[in-house]
KEZADREN-256776 format. One record per residue (C-alpha): x negated, y negated, z; residue number from 1; residue in one letter. Coordinates in Angstrom, 2 decimals, decimal comma. Layout:
REM residues N
> X_Y_Z_num_residu
> X_Y_Z_NUM_A
...
REM end
This chain:
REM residues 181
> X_Y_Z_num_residu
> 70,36_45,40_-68,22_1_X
> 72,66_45,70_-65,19_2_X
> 75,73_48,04_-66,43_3_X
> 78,99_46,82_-65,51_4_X
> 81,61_43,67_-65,30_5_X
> 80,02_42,66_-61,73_6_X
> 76,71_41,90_-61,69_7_X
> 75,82_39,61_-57,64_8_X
> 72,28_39,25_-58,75_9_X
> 72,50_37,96_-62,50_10_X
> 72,62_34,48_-61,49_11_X
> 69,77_34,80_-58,88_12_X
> 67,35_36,67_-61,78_13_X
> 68,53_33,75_-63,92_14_X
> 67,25_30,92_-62,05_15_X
> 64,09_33,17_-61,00_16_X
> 63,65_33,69_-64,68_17_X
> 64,04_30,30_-65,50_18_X
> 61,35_28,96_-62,59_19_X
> 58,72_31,60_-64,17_20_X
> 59,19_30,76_-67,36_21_X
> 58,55_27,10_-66,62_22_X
> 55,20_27,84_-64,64_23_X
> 54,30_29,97_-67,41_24_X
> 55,34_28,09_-70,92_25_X
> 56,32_24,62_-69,62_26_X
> 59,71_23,09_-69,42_27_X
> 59,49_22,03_-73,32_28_X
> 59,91_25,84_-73,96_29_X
> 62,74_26,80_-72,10_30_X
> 65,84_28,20_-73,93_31_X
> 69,03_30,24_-73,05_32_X
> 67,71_32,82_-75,62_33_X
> 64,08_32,79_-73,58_34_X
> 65,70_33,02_-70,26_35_X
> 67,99_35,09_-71,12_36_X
> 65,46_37,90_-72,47_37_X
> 63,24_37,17_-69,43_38_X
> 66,07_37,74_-66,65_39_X
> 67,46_40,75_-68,41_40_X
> 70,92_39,35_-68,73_41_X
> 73,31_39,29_-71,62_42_X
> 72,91_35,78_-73,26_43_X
> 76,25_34,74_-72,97_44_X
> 75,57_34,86_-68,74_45_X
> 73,78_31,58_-68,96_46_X
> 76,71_29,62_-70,16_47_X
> 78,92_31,50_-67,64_48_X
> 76,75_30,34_-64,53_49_X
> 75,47_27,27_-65,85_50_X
> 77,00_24,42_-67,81_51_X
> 74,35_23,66_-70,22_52_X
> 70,41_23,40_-69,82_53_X
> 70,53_20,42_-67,09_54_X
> 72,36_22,22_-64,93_55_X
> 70,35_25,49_-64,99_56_X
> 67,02_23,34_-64,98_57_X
> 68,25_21,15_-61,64_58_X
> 69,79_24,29_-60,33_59_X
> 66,20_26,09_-60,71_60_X
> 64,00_22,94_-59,77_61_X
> 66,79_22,63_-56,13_62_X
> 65,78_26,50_-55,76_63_X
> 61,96_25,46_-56,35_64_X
> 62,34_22,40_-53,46_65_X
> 63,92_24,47_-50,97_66_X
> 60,63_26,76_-50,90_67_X
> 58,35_24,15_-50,91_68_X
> 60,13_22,20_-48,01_69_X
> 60,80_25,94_-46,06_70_X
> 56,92_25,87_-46,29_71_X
> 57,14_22,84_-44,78_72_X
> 59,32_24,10_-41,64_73_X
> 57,21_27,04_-41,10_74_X
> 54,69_24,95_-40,64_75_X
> 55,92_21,64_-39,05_76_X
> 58,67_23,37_-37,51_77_X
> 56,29_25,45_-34,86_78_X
> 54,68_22,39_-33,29_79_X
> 54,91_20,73_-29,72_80_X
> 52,09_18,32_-29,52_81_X
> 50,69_15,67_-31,81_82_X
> 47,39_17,08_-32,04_83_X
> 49,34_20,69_-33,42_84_X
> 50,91_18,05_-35,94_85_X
> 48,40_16,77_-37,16_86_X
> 46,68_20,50_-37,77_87_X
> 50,21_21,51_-39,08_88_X
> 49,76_18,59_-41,78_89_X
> 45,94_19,80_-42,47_90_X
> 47,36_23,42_-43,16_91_X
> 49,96_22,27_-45,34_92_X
> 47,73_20,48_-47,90_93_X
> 45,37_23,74_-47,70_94_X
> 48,03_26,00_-48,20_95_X
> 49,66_23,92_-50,74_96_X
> 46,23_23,52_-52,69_97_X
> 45,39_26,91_-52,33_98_X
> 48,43_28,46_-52,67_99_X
> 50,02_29,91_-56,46_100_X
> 48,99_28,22_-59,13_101_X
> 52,98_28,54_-60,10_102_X
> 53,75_26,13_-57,33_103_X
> 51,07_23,24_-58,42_104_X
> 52,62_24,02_-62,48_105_X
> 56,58_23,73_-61,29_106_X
> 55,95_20,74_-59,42_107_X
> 54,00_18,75_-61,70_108_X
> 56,97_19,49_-64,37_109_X
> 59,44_18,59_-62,07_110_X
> 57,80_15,05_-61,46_111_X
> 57,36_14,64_-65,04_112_X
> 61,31_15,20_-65,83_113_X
> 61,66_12,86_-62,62_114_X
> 59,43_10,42_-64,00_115_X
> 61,54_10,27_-67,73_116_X
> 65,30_11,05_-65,88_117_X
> 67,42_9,88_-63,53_118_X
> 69,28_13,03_-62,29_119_X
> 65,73_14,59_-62,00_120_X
> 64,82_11,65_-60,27_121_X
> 66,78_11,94_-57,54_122_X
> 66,34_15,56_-56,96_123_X
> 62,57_14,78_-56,10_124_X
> 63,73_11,69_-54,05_125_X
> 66,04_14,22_-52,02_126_X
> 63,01_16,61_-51,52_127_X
> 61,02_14,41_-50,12_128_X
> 63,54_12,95_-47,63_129_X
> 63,05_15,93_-46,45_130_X
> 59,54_16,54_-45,94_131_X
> 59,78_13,30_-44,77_132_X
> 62,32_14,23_-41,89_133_X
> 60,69_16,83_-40,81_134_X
> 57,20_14,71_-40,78_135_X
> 59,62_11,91_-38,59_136_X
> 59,78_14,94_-35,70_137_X
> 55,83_14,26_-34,79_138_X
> 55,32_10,93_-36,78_139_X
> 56,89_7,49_-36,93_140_X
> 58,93_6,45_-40,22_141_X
> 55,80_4,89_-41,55_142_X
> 53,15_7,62_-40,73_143_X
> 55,42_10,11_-42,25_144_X
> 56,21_8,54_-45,25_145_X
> 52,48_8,32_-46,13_146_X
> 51,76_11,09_-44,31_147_X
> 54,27_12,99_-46,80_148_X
> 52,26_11,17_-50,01_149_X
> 48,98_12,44_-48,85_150_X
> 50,04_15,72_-48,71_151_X
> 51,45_15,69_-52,23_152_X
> 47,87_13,52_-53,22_153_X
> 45,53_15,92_-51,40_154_X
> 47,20_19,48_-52,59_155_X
> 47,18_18,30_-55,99_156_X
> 43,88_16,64_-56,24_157_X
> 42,68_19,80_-54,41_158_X
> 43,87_22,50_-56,57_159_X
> 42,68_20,88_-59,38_160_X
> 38,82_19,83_-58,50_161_X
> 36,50_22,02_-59,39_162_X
> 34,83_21,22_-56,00_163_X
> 37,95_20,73_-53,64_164_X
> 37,20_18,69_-50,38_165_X
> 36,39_20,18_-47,27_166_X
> 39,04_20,95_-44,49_167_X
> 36,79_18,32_-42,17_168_X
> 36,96_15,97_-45,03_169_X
> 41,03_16,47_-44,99_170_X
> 40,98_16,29_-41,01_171_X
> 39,62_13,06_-41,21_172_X
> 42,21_11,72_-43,25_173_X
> 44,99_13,24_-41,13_174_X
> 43,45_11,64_-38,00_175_X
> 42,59_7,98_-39,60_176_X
> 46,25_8,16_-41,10_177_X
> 47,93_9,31_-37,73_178_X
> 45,38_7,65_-35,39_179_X
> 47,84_4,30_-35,09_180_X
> 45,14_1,53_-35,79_181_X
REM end
């Protein structure tokens, strides 16, 4: 344990701590004790930086969004022409689906919360309002909002086939989706 009244980073490992112990043991199994133990922190740090469970889990789960939609900028944000958008869109759902297996487990138990509570709820709403802005750079409102639930669709449906489709097969998509007829 960090020695010492100051410690910057004990928050940081705490929400770290609390996304890994979600991709490993599911949100059902998260504790202050659990979290606690995992992020090396004295228990009683986890009702000093957070103000109960909720907090800590939306506080994690905001963390969790802003890397998925930074993945999103590096690759939408590098793009000048609608042909490098639409193979910007094709790399996300590859790199999505193919990316840690941690990513695919937090986000599926961030839309279940979101799919039981509110607060959750709109946490997911604001992350994809922006995916969705950044997709409104190189698409119109429409195109980007499906645009947005194909990449969700395809990097989920993806990771989890045992046979996952072909990057022509997810070109095609992205160019009947973005072709404008």
């Amino acid at each position: 344990m960090a020695t010492g009244r100051t410690d910057p980073q004990r928050r940081e490992r705490i929400l770290a701590a609390t996304l890994d112990h979600i991709a490993e043991e599911g949100v059902a199994g998260v504790s202050h004790r659990k979290i606690a133990v995992r992020a090396d922190v004295p228990l009683g740090s986890m009702t000093y930086h957070f103000g109960g469970m909720d907090d800590l889990l939306r506080e994690a789960f905001t963390r969790f969004a802003d890397h998925i939609v930074a993945v999103f900028e590096l690759y939408l944000g590098r793009v000048d022409t609608p042909e490098q958008a639409r193979e910007a869109v094709i790399d996300l759902i590859h790199v999505l689906s193919e990316g840690p297996r941690r990513d695919l487990v937090l986000t599926q138990e961030l839309y279940t919360l979101a799919a039981r509570r509110d607060e959750y709820r709109e946490l997911t709403h604001a992350w994809m309002n922006r995916s969705r802005r950044l997709l409104e750079q190189h698409f119109d409102l429409d195109t980007a909002r499906t645009l947005d639930a194909l990449i969700e669709g395809l990097a989920l449906h993806r990771s989890l086939d045992t046979e996952p489709q072909s990057r022509e097969l997810t070109r095609l998509a992205v160019r009947r989706m973005t072709s404008g007829g």
